[in-house]
Structure formats: structure tokens, C-alpha cells
PLY file of the C-alpha trace (Angstrom):
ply
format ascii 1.0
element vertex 212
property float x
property float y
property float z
element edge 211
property int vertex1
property int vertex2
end_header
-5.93 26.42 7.49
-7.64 26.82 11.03
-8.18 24.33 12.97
-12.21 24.31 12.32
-11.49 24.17 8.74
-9.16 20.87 9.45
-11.87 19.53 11.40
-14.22 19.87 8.43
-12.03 18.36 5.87
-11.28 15.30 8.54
-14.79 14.36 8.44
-15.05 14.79 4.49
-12.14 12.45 4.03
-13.03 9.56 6.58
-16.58 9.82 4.73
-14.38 9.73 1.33
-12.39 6.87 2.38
-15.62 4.95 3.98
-17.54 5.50 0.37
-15.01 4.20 -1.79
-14.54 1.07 0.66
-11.11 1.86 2.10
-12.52 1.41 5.35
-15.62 -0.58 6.89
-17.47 -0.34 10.13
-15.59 1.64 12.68
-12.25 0.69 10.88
-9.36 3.20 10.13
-8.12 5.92 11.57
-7.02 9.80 10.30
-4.74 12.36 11.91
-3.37 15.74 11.09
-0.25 17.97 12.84
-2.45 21.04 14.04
1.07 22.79 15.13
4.04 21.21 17.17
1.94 20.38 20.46
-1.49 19.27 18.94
-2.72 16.34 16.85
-5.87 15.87 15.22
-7.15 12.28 14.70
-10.33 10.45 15.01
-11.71 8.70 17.56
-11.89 4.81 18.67
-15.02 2.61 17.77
-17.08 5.44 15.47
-17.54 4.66 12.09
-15.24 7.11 10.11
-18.29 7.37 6.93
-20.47 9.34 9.52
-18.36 11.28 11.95
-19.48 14.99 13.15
-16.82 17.53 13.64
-17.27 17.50 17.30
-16.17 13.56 17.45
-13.12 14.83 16.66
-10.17 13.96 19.51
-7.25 16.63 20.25
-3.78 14.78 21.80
-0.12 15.69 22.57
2.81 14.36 20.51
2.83 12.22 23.75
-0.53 10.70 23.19
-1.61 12.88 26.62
-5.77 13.85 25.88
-5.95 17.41 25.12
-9.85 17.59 24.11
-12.71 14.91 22.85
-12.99 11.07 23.64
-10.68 8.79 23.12
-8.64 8.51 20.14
-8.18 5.25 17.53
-6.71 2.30 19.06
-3.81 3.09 16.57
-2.64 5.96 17.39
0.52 5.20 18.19
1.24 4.23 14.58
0.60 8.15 13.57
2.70 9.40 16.76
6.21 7.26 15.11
5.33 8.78 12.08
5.15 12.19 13.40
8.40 11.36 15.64
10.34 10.43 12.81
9.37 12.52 9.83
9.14 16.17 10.46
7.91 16.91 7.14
4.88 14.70 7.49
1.33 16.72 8.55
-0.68 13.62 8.16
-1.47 10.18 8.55
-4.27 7.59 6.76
-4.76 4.03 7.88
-7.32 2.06 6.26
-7.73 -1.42 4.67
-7.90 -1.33 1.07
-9.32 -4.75 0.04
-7.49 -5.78 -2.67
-4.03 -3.62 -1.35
-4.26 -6.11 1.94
-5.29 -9.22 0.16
-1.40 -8.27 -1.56
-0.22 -8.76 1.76
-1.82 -12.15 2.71
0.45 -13.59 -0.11
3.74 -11.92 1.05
3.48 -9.64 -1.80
3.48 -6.01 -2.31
3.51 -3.32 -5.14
6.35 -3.63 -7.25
8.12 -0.65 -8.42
9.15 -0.31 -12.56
5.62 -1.39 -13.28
3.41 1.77 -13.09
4.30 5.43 -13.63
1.36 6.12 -11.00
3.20 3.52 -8.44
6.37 5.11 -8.67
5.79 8.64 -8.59
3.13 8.77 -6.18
3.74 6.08 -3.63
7.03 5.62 -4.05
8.47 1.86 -3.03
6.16 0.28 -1.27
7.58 -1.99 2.07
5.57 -5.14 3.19
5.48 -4.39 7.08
6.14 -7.68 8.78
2.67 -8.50 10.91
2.18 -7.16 14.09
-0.90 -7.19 16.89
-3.38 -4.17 15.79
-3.03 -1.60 18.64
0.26 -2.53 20.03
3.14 -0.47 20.42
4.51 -3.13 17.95
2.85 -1.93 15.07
4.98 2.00 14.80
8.26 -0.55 16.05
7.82 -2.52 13.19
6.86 0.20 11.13
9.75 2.40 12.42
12.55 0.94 9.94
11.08 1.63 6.96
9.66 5.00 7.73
12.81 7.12 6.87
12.88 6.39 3.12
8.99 5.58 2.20
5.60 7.54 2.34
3.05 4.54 1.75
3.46 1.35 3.76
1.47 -2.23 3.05
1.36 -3.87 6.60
1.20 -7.86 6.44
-2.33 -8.69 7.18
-3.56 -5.85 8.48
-4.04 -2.97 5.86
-1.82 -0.09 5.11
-0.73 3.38 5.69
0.21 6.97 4.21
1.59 9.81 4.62
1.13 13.15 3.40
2.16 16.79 3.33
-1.49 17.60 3.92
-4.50 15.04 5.02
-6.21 15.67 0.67
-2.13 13.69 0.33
-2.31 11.35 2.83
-6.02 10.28 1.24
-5.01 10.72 -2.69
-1.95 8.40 -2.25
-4.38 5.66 0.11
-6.74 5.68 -2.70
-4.08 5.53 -5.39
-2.66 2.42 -3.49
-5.88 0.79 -3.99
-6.18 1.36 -7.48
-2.64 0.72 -8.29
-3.66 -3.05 -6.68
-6.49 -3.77 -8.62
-4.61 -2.68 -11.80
-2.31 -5.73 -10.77
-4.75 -7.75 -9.85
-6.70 -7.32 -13.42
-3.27 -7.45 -15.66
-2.32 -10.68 -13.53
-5.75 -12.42 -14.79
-4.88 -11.59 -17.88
-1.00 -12.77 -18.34
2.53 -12.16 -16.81
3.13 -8.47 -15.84
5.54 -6.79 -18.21
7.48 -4.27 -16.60
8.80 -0.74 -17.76
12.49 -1.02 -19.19
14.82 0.21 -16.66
15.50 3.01 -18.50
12.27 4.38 -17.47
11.81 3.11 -14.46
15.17 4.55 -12.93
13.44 8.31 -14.65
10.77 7.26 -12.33
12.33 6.36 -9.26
14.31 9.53 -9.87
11.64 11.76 -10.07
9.40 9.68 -7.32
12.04 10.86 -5.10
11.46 7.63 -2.83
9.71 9.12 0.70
9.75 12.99 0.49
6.71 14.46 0.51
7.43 17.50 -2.02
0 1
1 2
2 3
3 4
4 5
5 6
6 7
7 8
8 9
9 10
10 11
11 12
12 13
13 14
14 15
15 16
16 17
17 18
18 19
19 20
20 21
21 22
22 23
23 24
24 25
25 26
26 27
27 28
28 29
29 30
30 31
31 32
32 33
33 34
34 35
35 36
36 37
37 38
38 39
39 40
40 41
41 42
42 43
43 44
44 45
45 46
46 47
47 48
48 49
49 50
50 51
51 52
52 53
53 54
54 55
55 56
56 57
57 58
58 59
59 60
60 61
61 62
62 63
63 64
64 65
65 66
66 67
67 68
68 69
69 70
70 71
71 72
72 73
73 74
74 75
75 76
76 77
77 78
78 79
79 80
80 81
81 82
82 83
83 84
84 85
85 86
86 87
87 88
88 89
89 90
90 91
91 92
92 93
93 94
94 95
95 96
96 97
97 98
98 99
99 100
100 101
101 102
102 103
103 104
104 105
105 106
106 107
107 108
108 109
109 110
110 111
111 112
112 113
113 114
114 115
115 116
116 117
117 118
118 119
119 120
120 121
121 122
122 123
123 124
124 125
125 126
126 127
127 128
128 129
129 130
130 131
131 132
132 133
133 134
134 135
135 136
136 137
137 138
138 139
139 140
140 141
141 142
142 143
143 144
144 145
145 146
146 147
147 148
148 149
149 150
150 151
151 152
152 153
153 154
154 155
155 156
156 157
157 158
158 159
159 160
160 161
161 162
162 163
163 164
164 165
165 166
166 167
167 168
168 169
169 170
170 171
171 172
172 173
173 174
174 175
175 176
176 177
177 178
178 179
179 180
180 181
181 182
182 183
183 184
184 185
185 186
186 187
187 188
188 189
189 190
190 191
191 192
192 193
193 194
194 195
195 196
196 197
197 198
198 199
199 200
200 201
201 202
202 203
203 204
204 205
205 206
206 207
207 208
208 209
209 210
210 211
């Protein structure tokens, strides 16, 4: 893809993610690997439901301003990931409501429970809690980033990763739905979970963090 047509899909996303109330306000943040020197992520304190292509902020690996404003206050939690997993091209934070109200309880998504949960988001880590914008956030995050592609962090939201940014998005918006699933089957009774018969054929196939 060139980079104009990245730029377009960045804006469609953050407006997919803002109508489906993954992110509110000027919350969340995107970014995609343009090549080895360039990043592509959005920019601090502009709601991410109405950006224009031009709002769009170009950095270095380093986090050094190539072109645009400034970027999200949480950038560095994209720059880890790209440090540490070559084969990721993209990054999603957001705050899924009912995904981060998981994480106010010390819970996250179980594995063996949901074909969808195991396949597409692999195991899920609860990211201990760490001040938004911080370079504690990607050092917390750091330890778990080897072996996982979609991350629950403890009172604060979550994040993806993807081979593309459509990835990133489907497996942020899968996270969401996974939660409410568990939300509505815990009104209801006590969760039964798959037999492990099936759920080691999922965790098989889910591959835990590769990104296909």
C-alpha cells in the first residue's frame, strides 16, 4: 500500500473504532510501520472519530518528528511493540468499556472458553497498572509482548497488534465482544468451559502471539 492509501485507511479505522465506542473524546491512539525508518500514528488531543488525513503525524523508530504535530501521548507504548516484534506493522489502543471494566476486577479473558478468544486474540495478559503516558506503560508491557498479540492493561484499556492496521482493529473489536459475551453468560450462570481436548486444538491452532 502507499503511504496515502495508509493514511486513508488510518482515518477510516479511528472513525471505526470511535463509532462502535472503543474510544471516546480524544482517547486512543493508532500507528502503522510505513517501512523501517517511518511510523504512522495519530496525533495527541484530536478526537480519533473525525480526523483528516493531513492530522496525521510521521516519527522515527526513535520517536524523533519526521512530519505533522505531535503524536499521542502514548506513543511510546507502539515504539516497544515495534522494538520487540518485528513481525508487527501495527498498533491499536483504545478503551473498550466492558474489556477495561475486566480489568478493574483483576480479571481478564480466559482462554478454553471461546473458539473466537483463542484463535484470534490468543491469551490475553492483565498488564499490571501503570501512569498513562509514561515510559512505564511499554516497561510494563515489555514482558508479555514476546508471546501475546492482544494485551488488557489494569485500569487503563487495552492494546493490539496486527500484521496490518484492518488486524490490529478486527482483534480490538473482537476483544470487546469476546467481553460482553462474558459479561452476558456470567448474568446468566457459571461459565462452562470447552473440554481440554478442544481447547488445547485451539491454543494449538491460535498459535499464542504470531501474527500469521
Amino acid at each position: 500500500m502507499t503511504e496515502a492509501s495508509i493514511r486513508a485507511l488510518m482515518v477510516e479505522m479511528g472513525r471505526r473504532l470511535w463509532e462502535r465506542g472503543l474510544i471516546g473524546a480524544c482517547e486512543g491512539n493508532l500507528s502503522v510501520r510505513l517501512d523501517h525508518d517511518r511510523i504512522l500514528c495519530t496525533p495527541s488531543g484530536l478526537s480519533k472519530g473525525h480526523l483528516r488525513v493531513a492530522d496525521l503525524v510521521v516519527i522515527r523508530p526513535d520517536g524523533t518528528p519526521v512530519h505533522g504535530g505531535t503524536p499521542s501521548s502514548e506513543i511510546k507504548l507502539h515504539l516497544r511493540c515495534y522494538a520487540k516484534r518485528e513481525d508487527c506493522a501495527a498498533v491499536v489502543h483504545a478503551h473498550p468499556p466492558v474489556a477495561t471494566a475486566l480489568t478493574l476486577v483483576g480479571e481478564t479473558i480466559p482462554s478454553g472458553v471461546m473458539p473466537e478468544a483463542d484463535l484470534v486474540l490468543g491469551p490475553v495478559p492483565l498488564v499490571p497498572y501503570s501512569t498513562p503516558g509514561t515510559e512505564e506503560v511499554p516497561d510494563r508491557l515489555e514482558p508479555f509482548l514476546a508471546d501475546h498479540k492482544t494485551f488488557l492493561l489494569s485500569h487503563h484499556g487495552a492494546a493490539t497488534l496486527g500484521r496490518d492496521l484492518p488486524d490490529a482493529c478486527d482483534r480490538m473489536e473482537s476483544l470487546e465482544r469476546v467481553a460482553r459475551v462474558l459479561w452476558l453468560a456470567r448474568s446468566l450462570g457459571s461459565i462452562r468451559p470447552l473440554s481440554p481436548a478442544d481447547a488445547s486444538v485451539l491454543e494449538a491452532a491460535g498459535l499464542h502471539g504470531r501474527l500469521g
